[in-house]
N, C-alpha and C positions, 0 to 999 in steps of 0.2 A: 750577612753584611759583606758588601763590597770591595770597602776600605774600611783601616783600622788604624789608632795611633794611640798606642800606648807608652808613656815616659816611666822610666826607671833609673834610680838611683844609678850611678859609674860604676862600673866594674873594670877591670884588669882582663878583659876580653878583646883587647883591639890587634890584637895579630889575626891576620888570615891567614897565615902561612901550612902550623900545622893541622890539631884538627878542622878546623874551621875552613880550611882548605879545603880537606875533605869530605867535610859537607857541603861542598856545592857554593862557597861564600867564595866574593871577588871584590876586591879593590878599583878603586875608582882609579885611574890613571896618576903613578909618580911625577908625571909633568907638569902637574896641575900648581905647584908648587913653584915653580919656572915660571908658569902663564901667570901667575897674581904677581910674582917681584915683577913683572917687565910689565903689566898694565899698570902698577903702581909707579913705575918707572916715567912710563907716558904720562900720567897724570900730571906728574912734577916736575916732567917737562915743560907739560905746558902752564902750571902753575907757577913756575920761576920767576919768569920772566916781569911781570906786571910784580910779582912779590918782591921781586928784587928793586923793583925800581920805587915801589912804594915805601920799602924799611931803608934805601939808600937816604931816602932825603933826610929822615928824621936822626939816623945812627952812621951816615956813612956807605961809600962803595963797596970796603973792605967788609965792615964787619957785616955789610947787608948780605954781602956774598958767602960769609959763613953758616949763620944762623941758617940761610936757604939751602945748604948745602948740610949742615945736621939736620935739619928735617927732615928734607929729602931721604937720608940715608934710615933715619929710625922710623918713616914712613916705608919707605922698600924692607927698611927687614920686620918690620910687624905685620903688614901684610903676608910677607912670606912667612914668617912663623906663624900667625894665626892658620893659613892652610894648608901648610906640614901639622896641625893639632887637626883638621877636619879631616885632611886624607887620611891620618891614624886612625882615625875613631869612626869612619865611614865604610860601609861595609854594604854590599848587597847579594841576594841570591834568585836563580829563577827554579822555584821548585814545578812539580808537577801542577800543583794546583796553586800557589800565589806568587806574587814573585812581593820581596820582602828587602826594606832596605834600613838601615842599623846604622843614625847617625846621632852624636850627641858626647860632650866631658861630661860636665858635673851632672847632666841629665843625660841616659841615655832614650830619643826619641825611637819607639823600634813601629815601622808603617806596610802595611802591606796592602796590595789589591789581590783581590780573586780574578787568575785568569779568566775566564768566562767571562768578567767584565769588562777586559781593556778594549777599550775600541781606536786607541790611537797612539800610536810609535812615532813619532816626530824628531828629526835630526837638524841641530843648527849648529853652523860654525862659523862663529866669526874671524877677522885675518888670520890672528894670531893663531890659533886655533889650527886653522888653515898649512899655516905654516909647519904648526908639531904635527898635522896629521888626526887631530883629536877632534870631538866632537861631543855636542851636549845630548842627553836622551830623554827627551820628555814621554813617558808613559802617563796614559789616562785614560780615565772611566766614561767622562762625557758627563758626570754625576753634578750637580749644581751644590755642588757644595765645598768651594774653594778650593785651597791647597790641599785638603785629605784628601781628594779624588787623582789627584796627582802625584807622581813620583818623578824627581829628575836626578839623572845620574850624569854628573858637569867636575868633569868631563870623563870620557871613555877613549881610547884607539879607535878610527874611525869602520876600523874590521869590526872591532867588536861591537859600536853601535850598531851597523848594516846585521850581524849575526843577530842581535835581538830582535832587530827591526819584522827580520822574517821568521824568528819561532814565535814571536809573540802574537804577531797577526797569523799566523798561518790558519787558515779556516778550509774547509771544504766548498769547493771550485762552487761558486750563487752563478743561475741563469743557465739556462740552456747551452752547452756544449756548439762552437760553431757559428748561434746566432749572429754573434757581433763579431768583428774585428778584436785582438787582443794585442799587445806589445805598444807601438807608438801610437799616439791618438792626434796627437798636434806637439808640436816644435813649434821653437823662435822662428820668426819673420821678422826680420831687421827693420820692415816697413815699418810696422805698429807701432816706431817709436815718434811716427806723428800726430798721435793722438797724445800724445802727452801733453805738449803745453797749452792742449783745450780743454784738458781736464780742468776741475777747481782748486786743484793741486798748484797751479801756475801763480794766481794770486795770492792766495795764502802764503809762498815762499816768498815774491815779492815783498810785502809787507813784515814778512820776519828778516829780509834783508838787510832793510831799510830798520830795523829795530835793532838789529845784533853789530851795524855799524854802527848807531849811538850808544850802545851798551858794553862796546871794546872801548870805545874813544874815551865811556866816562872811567872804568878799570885803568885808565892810563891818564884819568885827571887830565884829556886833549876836548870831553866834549865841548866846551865854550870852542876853541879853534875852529874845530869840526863845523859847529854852527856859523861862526863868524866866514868860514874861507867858501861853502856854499852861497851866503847871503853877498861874499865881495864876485863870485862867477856870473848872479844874477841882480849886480845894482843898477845895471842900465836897462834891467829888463822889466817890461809889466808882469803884472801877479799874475794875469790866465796863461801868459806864455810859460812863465815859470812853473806854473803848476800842472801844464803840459807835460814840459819836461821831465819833471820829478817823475810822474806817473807812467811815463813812457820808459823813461830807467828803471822805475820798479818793475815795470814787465816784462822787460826783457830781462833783468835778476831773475824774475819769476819763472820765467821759459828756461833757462839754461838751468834754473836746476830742477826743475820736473823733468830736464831731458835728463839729468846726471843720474836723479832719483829714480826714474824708471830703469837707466840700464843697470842701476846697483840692486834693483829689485828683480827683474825681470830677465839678465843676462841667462844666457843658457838654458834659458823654460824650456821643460818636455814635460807632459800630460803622458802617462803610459796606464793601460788596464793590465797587470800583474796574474802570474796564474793564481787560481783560490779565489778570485772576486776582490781585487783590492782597486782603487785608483792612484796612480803617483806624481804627485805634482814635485819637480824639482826646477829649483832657478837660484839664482843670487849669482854679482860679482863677486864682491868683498866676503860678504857675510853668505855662505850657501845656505838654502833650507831645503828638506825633504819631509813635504806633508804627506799622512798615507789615508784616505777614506776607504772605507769596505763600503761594498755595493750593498748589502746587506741592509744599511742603514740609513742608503741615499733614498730618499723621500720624493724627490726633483730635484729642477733648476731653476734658478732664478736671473733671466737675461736682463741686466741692468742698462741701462742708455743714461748717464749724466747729459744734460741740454749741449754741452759742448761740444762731444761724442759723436750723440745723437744726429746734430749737425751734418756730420761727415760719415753718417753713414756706416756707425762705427756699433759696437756692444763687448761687454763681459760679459764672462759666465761665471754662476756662483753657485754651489752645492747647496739644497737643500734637506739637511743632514740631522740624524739623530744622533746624541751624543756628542753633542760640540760644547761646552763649558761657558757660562757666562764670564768665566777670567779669559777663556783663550780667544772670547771674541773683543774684548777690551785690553788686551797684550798685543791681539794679533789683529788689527783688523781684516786685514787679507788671508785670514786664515783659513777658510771656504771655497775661497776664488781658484774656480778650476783656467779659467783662460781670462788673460787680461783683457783688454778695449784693442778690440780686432775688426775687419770690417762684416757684417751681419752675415752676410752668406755663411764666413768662417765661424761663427758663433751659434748658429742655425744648426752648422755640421757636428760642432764638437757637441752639444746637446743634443742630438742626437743619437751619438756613438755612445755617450754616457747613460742613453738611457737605455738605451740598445732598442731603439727606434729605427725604424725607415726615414721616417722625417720626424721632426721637432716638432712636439706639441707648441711651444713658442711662434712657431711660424705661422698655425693654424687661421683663419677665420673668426675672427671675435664676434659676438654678439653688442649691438652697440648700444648705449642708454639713450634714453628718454632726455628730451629738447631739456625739459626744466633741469636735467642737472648741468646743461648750460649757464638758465638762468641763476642758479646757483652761485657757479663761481666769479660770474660776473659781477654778481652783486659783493660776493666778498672781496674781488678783487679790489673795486671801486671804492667799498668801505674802507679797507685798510688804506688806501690813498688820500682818501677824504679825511680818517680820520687824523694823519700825519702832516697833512695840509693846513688842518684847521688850528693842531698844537704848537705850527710854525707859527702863524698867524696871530695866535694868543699870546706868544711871548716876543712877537715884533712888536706888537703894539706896546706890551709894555716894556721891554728891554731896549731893542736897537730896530730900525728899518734896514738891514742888512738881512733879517730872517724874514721880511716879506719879500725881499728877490726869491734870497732861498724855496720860499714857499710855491712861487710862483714856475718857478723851475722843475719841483718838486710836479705841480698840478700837469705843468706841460708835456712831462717826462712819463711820470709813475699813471698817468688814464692810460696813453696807448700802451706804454709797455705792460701793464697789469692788463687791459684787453685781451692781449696778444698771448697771453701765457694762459690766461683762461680759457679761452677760445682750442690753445694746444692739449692741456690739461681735459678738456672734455672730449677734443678729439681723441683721445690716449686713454678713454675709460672704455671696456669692455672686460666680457666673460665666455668659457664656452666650456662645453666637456668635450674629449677630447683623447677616444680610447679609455685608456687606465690610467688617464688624469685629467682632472681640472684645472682649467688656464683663468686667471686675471690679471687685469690689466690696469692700473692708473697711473700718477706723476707725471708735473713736466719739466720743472727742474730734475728732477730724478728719476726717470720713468723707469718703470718694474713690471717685467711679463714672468709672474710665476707657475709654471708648471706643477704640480702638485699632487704627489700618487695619492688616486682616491679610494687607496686601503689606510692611509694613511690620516684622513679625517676622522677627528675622535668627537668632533662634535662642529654646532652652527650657533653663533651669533647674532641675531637678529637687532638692527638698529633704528627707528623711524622716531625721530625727534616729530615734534608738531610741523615745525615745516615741512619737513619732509612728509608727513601723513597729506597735507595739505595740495603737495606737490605730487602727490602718488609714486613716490620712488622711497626704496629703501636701502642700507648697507649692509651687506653679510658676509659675515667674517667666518672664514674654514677656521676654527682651531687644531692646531698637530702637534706633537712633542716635539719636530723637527723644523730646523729654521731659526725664522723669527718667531714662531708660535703662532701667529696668526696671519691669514692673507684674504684682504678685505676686498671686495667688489664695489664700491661706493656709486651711492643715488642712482642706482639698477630701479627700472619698473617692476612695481611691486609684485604683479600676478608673475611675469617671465622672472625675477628673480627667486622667488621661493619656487618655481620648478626648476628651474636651475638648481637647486642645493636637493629636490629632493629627486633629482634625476644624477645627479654627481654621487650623491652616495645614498641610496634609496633603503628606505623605514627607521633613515635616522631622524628625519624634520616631520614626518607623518605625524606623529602622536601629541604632534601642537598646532597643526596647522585645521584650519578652517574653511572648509570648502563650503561657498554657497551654493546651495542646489539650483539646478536649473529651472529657470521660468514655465512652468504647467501647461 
């Protein structure tokens, strides 16, 4: 076993001082007790306000200012006394072979992992954090099986995270000596921060703008105002100009904080390869993080293009990785991402260096498909049109004639534009081998060139619906334990696709496939 969690009744064991000291056991950082009263603090700061003004109406200024003010205080010290009981009673150690961590009162939780299987040291600090010097330590297996695959130690001396960081990864030096460049790999470029507000990043803040102003205004019982003092900026104006406007203020909301967002994410990035085979991604304004991948487990890359991006000639890189957590890819989404949306040359380069290539399998030569899986997306694109046309259209008739403009805008709009992305989407399919990997290719809202080491294919997917039999084009999908688990080739011609899977990783697809013999 890997990982382990066993509970046991409390015991009178919570000093590390003496023996326990000398077994190699350590305390979690005495400031941690500081850090929870002063976020607690924040909170009811920001909590005050709007609570003050809500208990004034009904009880008064004076006594509303009390009540919020013993809150406040028996919220700041229950906080802090609940984490003066966890830092007592939390305890961890790095033995030779597990490293083992001892928290719990009435239950003591005691969890450990087997060195041999961590494959990930991760450090995050946010301000406050920042400020004592402290840091959180996330230790993991990679193991899909929740929080027992993990250990976090929240918080530590930012010495002492960085000390674990590098006995616990320390591995003997993967890859040939010399081959590749070692130390820095890519640094921040201040440019890259104009791919931000083409991301779809930019919209989506928009839209939460525009929501978090109505949802302050109604915390403070002003939204009726809020609605009425918009509706008196725009009484002399028609409804398309107005709804110009609105839209054009959400976007630029949108833009200023995908630009905020990206420098709080992305300030100070450096990508370095570490001695022993490790990769290090480090970046944050506010909040720091230090991801570590070992080479050992890197599978490929995956050069992502969102349509926005793509546009300008832009890509990420993303690690295609064994051992990455279905929690730490739903906590972290970016938690893979070796280089953010940079322009393609520089994305070409760093996957390259990562893989310790001459040049990027990603830049390669695709093999391209078959006309029909044009006709394919054509025909779904158009369907989904039609059919959203046709359900405007059924409830103008019976509801209002206001949903037959709709509709009609709808048809005018969503043919070319659905064309137009089908037409991209087919341009954007391809496959190839590619050294000691296999490259595919689709998406055109999110286009996806994945690299893929072909020691790494543990097996093939075969998909041909009846259209597709019809069509003579098939889908096949690498299955690997690293990634996303699968990376599909879609509506490939059927003969060059299955020599493709069985020339990528050869006497895996043999033992099912069907070779007709040649004509006499």
């Amino acid at each position: 076993m890997s990982a382990g969690t066993t509970v046991f009744p409390a015991a009178d064991d919570d000093s590390a001082d003496g023996p326990d000291a000398a077994a190699g056991w350590r305390r979690l950082d005495r400031r941690t007790v500081l850090l929870s009263a002063l976020l607690a603090a924040g909170v009811t700061a920001g909590a005050a306000v709007p609570t003050t003004l809500g208990l004034s109406g009904r009880f008064g200024f004076g006594p509303a200012v009390a009540w919020v003010l013993a809150g406040a205080v028996l919220l700041i010290v229950g906080a802090a006394g609940g984490d003066h009981v966890r830092w007592r009673r939390t305890r961890y150690r790095i033995g030779a072979e597990r490293v083992e961590l001892h928290t719990g009162l009435f239950l003591v939780k005691k969890r450990s992992l087997a060195r041999p299987r961590i494959r990930s040291v991760d450090l995050t600090a946010h301000p406050l954090q920042r400020v004592l010097g402290l840091v959180t330590v996330r230790i993991g297996t990679g193991e899909h099986s929740g929080n027992e695959s993990t250990l976090e130690l929240d918080p530590v001396p930012r010495a002492e995270g960085e000390r674990l960081r590098r006995e616990l990864l320390e591995r003997t030096a993967t890859g040939a000596p010399g081959t590749h460049r070692e130390g820095e790999l890519a640094a921040l470029d201040p440019r890259w921060i104009r791919y931000a507000p083409v991301s779809f990043v930019a919209p989506a803040l928009g839209g939460a703008a525009a929501g978090g102003v109505m949802q302050v205004s109604d915390w403070f019982g002003a939204q009726g105002q809020v609605i009425d003092w918009i509706g008196d900026r725009f009484r002399d104006t028609s409804l398309t100009t107005m709804i110009v406007i609105l839209v054009v203020a959400a976007v630029a909301a949108g833009v200023v904080g995908a630009l905020g967002l990206w420098v709080e994410m992305w300030w100070g990035y450096r990508l370095e390869r570490e001695p022993g085979g490790t990769l290090r991604v480090r970046r944050g304004l506010l909040t720091s993080r230090s991801v570590s991948i070992e080479e050992r487990r890197l599978r490929g890359v995956d050069l992502v293009e969102p349509l926005g991006v793509r546009l300008f000639g832009a890509a990420r890189v993303d690690a295609i990785t064994t051992g990455l957590a279905k929690d730490d890819e739903e906590q972290h989404g970016d938690h893979n991402t070796l280089l953010p949306a940079a322009p393609r040359r520089v994305a070409d380069a760093v996957a390259a260096d990562v893989l310790r290539e001459v040049t990027s399998p990603t830049g390669a030569p695709l093999t391209g498909h078959p006309r029909a899986a044009l006709g394919r997306r054509l025909r779904r694109a158009c369907g989904a049109v039609v059919a959203l046309v046709a359900v405007l259209v059924l409830l103008g008739v019976l509801l209002t004639p206001v949903l037959l403009w709709i509709a009609l805008a709808c048809a005018v709009v969503g043919l070319p534009v659905g064309v137009l992305l089908a037409r991209d989407a087919y341009r954007g399919l391809g496959h190839t081998v590619n050294g000691d990997h296999l490259v595919v290719r689709s998406g055109t809202v999110r286009r996806s060139t994945a690299a893929l080491e072909r020691a790494g294919v543990i097996g093939w997917t075969v998909r041909q619906t009846y259209f597709q039999r019809r069509a003579g084009v098939l889908s096949l999908t690498a299955t690997t334990a690293a990634g996303a688990g699968a990376y599909t080739a879609y509506d490939a011609d059927a003969n060059e696709g299955l020599d493709f899977a069985s020339k990528a990783v050869p006497g895996l697809l043999e033992p099912f496939l069907e070779r007709t013999p040649p004509a006499g």
